[in-house]
N, C-alpha and C positions, 0 to 999 in steps of 0.2 A: 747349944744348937742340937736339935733334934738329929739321931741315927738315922743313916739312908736306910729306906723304905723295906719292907719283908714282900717277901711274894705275895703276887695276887693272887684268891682263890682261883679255884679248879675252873677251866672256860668249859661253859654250857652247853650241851650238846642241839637248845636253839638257836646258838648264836652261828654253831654250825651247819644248821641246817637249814638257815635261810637262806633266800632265794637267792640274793645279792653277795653273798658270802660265796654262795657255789659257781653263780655265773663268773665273778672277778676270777677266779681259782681256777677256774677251766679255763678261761683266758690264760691266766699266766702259764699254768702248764704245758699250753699250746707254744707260748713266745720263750721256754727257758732252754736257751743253749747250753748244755753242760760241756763244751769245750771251750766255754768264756767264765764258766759261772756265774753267769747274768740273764736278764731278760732281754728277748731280740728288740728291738727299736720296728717301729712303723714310721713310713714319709708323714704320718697322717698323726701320729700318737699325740704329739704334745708340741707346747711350743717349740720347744727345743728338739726336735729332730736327729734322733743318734744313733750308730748303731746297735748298740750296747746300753741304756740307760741304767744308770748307776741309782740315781734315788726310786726311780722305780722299784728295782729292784729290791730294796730295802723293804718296800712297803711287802713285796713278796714273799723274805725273808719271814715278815713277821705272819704273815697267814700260815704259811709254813709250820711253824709254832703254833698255831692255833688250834691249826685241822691237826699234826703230829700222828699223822697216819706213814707207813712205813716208809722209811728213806726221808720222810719229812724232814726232820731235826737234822740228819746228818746234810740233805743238802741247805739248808737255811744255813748253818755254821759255815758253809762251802761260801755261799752269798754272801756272808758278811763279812769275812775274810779278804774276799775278795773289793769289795767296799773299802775296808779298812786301808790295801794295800792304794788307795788310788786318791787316797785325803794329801791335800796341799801339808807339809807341817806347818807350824807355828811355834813359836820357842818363847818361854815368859821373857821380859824384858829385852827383847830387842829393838832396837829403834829404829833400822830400815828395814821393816817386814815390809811381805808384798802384798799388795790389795787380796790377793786370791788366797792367802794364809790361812789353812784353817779348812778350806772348803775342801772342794770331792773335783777330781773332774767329772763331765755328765758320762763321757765313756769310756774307756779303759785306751782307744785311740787318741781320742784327743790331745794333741801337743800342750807343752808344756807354752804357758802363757808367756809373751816375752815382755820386757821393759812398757812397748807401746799398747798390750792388749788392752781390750776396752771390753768393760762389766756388760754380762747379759749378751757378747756376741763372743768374746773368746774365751767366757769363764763367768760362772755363776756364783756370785757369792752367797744368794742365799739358801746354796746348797747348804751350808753349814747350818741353818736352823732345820731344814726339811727333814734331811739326814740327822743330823744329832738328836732332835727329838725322838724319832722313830728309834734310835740309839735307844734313846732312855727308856722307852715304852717298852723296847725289849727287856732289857734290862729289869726294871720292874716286875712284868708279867712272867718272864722267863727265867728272871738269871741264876735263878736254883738250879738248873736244869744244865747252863751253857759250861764249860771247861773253864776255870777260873784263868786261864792266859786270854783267852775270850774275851772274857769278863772286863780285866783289866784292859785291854787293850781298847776295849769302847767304850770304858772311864776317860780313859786316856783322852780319845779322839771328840767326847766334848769337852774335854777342859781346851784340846788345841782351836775347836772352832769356835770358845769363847776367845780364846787370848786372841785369836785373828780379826774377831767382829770387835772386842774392843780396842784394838790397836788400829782397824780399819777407820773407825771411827765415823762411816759414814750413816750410820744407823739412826733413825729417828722413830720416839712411840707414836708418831702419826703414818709410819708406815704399815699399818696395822697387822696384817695379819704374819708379816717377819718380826713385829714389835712381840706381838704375843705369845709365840714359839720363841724370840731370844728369851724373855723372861724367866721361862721353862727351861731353857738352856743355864741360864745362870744361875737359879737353885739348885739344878743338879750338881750344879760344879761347886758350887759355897756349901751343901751343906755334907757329899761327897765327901768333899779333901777337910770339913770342918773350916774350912776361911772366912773368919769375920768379916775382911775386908771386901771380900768378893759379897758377902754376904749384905754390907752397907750397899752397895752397887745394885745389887739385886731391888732391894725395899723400893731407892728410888725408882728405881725402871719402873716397878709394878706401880709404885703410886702416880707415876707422869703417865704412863698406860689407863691404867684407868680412870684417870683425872679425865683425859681426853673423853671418854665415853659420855660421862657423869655431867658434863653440860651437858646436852641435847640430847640424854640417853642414844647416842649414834655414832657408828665408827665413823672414822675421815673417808675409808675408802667405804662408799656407802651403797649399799643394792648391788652386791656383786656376783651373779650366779656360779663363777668357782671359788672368788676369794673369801667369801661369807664358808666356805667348806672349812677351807684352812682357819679361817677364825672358830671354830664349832669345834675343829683338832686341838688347838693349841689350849684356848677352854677346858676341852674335856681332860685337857693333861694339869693343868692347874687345880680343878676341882678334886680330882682323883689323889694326886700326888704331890700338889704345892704344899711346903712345908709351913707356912703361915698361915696365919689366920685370914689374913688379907688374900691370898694368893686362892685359897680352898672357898670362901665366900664370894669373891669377886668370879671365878671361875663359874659357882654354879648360877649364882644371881646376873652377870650375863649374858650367859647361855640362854636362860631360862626366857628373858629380853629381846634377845636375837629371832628367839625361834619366834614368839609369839609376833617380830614385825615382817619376818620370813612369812609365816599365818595370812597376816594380812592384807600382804602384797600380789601371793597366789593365788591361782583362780585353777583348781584341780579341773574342769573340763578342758581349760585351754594346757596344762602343764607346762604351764611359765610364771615366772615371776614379772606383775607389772613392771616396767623402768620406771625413771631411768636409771642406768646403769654406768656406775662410776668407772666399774672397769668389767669386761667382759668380751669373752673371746668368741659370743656369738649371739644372735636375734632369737635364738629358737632351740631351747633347751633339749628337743625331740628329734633334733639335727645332729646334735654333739654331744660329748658325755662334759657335764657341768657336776662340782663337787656337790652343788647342795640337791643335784638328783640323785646321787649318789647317797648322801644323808636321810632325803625322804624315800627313799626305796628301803633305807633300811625300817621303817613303820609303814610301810605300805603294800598290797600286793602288786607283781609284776607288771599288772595289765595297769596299773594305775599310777607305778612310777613315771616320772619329767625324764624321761629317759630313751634314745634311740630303740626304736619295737625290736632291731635286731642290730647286734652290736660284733664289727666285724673289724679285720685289719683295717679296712678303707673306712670306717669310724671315726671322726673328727673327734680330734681329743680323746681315743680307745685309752691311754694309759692312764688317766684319771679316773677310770673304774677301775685299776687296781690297785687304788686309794682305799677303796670299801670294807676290806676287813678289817680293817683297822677302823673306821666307824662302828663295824655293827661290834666289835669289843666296848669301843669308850660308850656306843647307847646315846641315844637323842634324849636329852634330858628336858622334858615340856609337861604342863599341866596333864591329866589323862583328857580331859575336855577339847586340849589344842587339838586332839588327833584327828576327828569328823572336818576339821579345816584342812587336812591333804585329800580330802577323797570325796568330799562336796561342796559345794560354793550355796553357803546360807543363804544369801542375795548379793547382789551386784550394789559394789559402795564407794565412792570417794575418798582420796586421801591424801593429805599434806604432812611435810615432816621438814624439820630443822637440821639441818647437817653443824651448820656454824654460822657464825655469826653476819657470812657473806652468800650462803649456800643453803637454797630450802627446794624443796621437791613435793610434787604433785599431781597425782595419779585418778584413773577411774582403773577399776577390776570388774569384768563381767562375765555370762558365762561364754560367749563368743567373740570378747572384743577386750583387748588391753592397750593403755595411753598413758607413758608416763615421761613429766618433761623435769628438765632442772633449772635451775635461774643462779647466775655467779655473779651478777652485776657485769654481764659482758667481760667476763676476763680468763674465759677457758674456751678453746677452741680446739677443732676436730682436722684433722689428717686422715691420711689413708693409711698410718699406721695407730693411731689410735686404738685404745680401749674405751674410751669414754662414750657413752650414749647420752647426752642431753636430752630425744626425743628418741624415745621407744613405743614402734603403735605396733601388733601382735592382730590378726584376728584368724576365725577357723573361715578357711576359705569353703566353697562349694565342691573339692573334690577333696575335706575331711585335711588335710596339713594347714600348716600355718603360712600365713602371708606376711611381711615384715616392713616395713618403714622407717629410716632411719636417717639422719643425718650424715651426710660421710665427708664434707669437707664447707669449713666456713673459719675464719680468723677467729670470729668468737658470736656466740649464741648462747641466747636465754630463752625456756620454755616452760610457761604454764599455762597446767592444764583445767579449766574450766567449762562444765557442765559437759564432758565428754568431748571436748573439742581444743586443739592446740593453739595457743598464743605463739608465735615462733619473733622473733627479734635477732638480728644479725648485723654483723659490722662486713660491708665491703659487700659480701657476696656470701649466698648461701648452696649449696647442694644435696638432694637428697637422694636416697638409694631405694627404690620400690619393687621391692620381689613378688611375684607371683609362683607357687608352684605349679599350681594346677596350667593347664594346655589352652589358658582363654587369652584373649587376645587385649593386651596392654592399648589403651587408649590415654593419649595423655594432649593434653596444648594449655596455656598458660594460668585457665584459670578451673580446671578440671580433669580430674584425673579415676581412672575407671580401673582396676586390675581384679576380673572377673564380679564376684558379689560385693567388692569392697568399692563404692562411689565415694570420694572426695573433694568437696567445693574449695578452692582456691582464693581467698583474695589477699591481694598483696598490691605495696608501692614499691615493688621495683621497674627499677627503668627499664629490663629486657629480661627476657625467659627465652633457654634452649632445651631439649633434652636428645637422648640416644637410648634406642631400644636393642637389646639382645635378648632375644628368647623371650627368658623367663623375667628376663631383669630392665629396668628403665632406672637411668640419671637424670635427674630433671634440675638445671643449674637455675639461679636467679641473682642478677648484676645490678649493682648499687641499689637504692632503695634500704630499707629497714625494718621491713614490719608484712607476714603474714597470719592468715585466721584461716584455721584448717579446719574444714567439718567434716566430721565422719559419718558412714551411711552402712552398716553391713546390710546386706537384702540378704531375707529369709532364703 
């Protein structure tokens, strides 16, 4: 087995000096309590809501190391210390470990999970991939640099959030973008300690990983404006530093995949990616900070980043910009040709794509108007807690933001999109969610609906239509029946 990795060259003083590198950094500097040794939490940061954010901070850790301007390095060691002391353990071979084994808590407060906690409210288990990778990435780039107890110490702490995720045993490579950061996680640790066996364990992961892509060149979680970020992280750590053949090919070859269906979905005047959107924490990329604005900021100037004009505490999703330096290191890896596709839209075009076997998707991209639906055979339905967008429509309204349309509550719906116009099919009952920002006056009744320059023809067989207006926002329900044709109208 191949020796763990040597240091990476010297970092670039344009990696430093780009725009996204400096905004993320002046951020954090702003959010770091040095009587925590952490970054401060916003109500607003991330899903996860804390006072103290624990993986954030990591990724802070490594900008730290980056920039290594004075006090730099001494507080990033501060940071990861403090990280380190807040990791769940894990022990090899026990047989009642606990589901949170392995991981981090999100903040240095947070209690100890008890017998009944439940994943994703009283404990994160896929802190163990976020965290441990960023572990490694340090490690690689830096660890010439770090105190060898350091060092070891977060050797240590990804071998514990292996043994935890593999004793956890809830882990699937259709979970994509956790599938591709473990992967990463288990070469460090197989070729680290030299473990064959860990090492057999690794190979499959990566070839059921990539098996999944290699039908339908498409992840499971598919069109995902943050989680497509974290797939481009995990990538960029396999291509750089996977110790196989498999691992450094499949990483760049990918990437390279990804980006170009990222390409073809965005439409750089509107700075969104068509839907629909498998999973995604919002309608409008220029609202909230999204990982792959984040990634296209790193090849783009400011003015033209998917990205909030001005990015504050009260920032939907702020701590997901301080994911960024850690992109602008690993670099977007795309043809030099892909580049003229974040910063102008060649013409407006049609597009369908194959998720699997039961799941295809189909879009229009233009420069004022985006519409993308999904089709599951009726058998994925939407909630008020949901990620999932089946129908995503996007246009530039009359006072310059974007307008949104979206499904927000239905048992189960299929949507395709044909000649600019939506198919919609639903079991039981359908609802949709119609934002206006701009100050015009919301017009809606059963078979037309008006939110400023954006006119939509209605027709549908269901037996009854209600809706509710606030403000800016209309719900417009529809009861039994099965089947609407949505046309879209933007007016100049």
């Amino acid at each position: 087995m191949p020796a763990w990795s040597a240091p990476e060259a010297r970092i670039s003083d344009q990696a430093r000096q780009s725009w996204i590198f400096h905004e993320a950094m002046t951020s954090m500097d702003g959010r770091y309590d040095p009587a925590v040794g952490l970054l401060r939490g916003t109500v607003l940061s991330s899903s996860h809501p804390v006072s103290h954010p624990i993986r954030e901070s990591s990724w802070y850790a490594f900008g730290l190391m980056m920039r290594n301007g004075p006090s730099d390095q001494q507080r990033a060691e501060h940071i990861l210390g403090v990280i380190l002391d807040n990791q769940y353990p894990a022990q090899d071979g026990t047989e009642h470990e606990s589901p949170w084994a392995g991981s981090f808590r999100r903040s240095p407060d947070e209690p100890l999970p008890t017998e009944k906690a439940v994943a994703w409210k009283e404990y994160d288990p896929n802190w163990r991939e976020f965290i441990g990778c960023e572990f490694a990435l340090t490690l690689h780039v830096f660890g010439s640099r770090l105190p060898p107890e350091l060092r070891q110490r977060l050797h240590e702490s990804i071998r514990q959030a292996v043994q935890g995720e593999l004793h956890n045993r809830r882990l699937l490579p259709s979970y994509t973008n956790i599938a591709i950061m473990f992967g990463q996680l288990l070469d460090e640790d197989a070729v680290y300690r030299r473990d064959r066996a860990m090492a057999g364990i690794r190979e499959k992961w990566i070839h059921d990983t990539v098996a999944i892509f290699r039908q339908n060149q498409s992840f499971m979680e598919y069109n995902s404006p943050t989680y497509y970020g974290v797939d481009l992280f995990g990538l960029g750590l396999w291509r750089r530093y996977g110790s196989t053949t498999l691992m450094k090919s499949s990483g760049d070859d990918i990437s390279r995949q990804l980006w170009l269906d990222i390409a073809t979905f965005y439409s750089p005047p509107m700075k969104n990616l068509a839907g629909p959107y498998d999973r995604a924490y919002g309608m409008d990329m220029e609202s909230y900070v999204a990982l792959v604005g984040d990634w296209i900021g790193t090849v783009v100037p400011r003015s033209k980043a998917p990205l909030p004009a001005t990015m504050t505490v009260e920032t939907p999703h702020l701590a997901d910009l301080w994911f960024a330096p850690t992109f602008v290191f690993l670099k977007a890896t795309f043809p030099a040709s892909l580049g003229k596709d974040f910063l102008t839209l060649t013409q407006p075009h049609d597009l369908t794509r194959r998720i699997d076997r039961s799941r295809s998707v189909s879009a229009r991209v233009d420069t004022n108007f985006l519409v993308g639906g999904e089709t599951a055979h009726l058998q994925r339905g939407v909630d008020a807690g949901s990620q999932y967008h089946p129908l995503a429509v996007q246009w530039r309204t009359s006072c310059g933001q974007v307008g949104t349309l979206r499904i927000s509550d239905t048992p189960a719906a299929d949507v395709t999109i044909e000649r600019g116009q939506a198919l919609v099919s639903w079991k039981d009952h359908v609802t949709f969610a119609l934002h206006d920002p701009c100050p015009d006056t919301l017009k809606v009744d059963r078979n037309f609906w008006e939110a400023g320059n954006m006119q939509i023809q209605v027709q549908t067989d269901a037996a009854s239509s209600s809706h509710a207006s606030d403000h800016k926002d209309v719900v417009i329900h529809y009861e039994r029946g099965h089947f609407s044709r949505l046309v879209f109208k933007v007016l100049r």
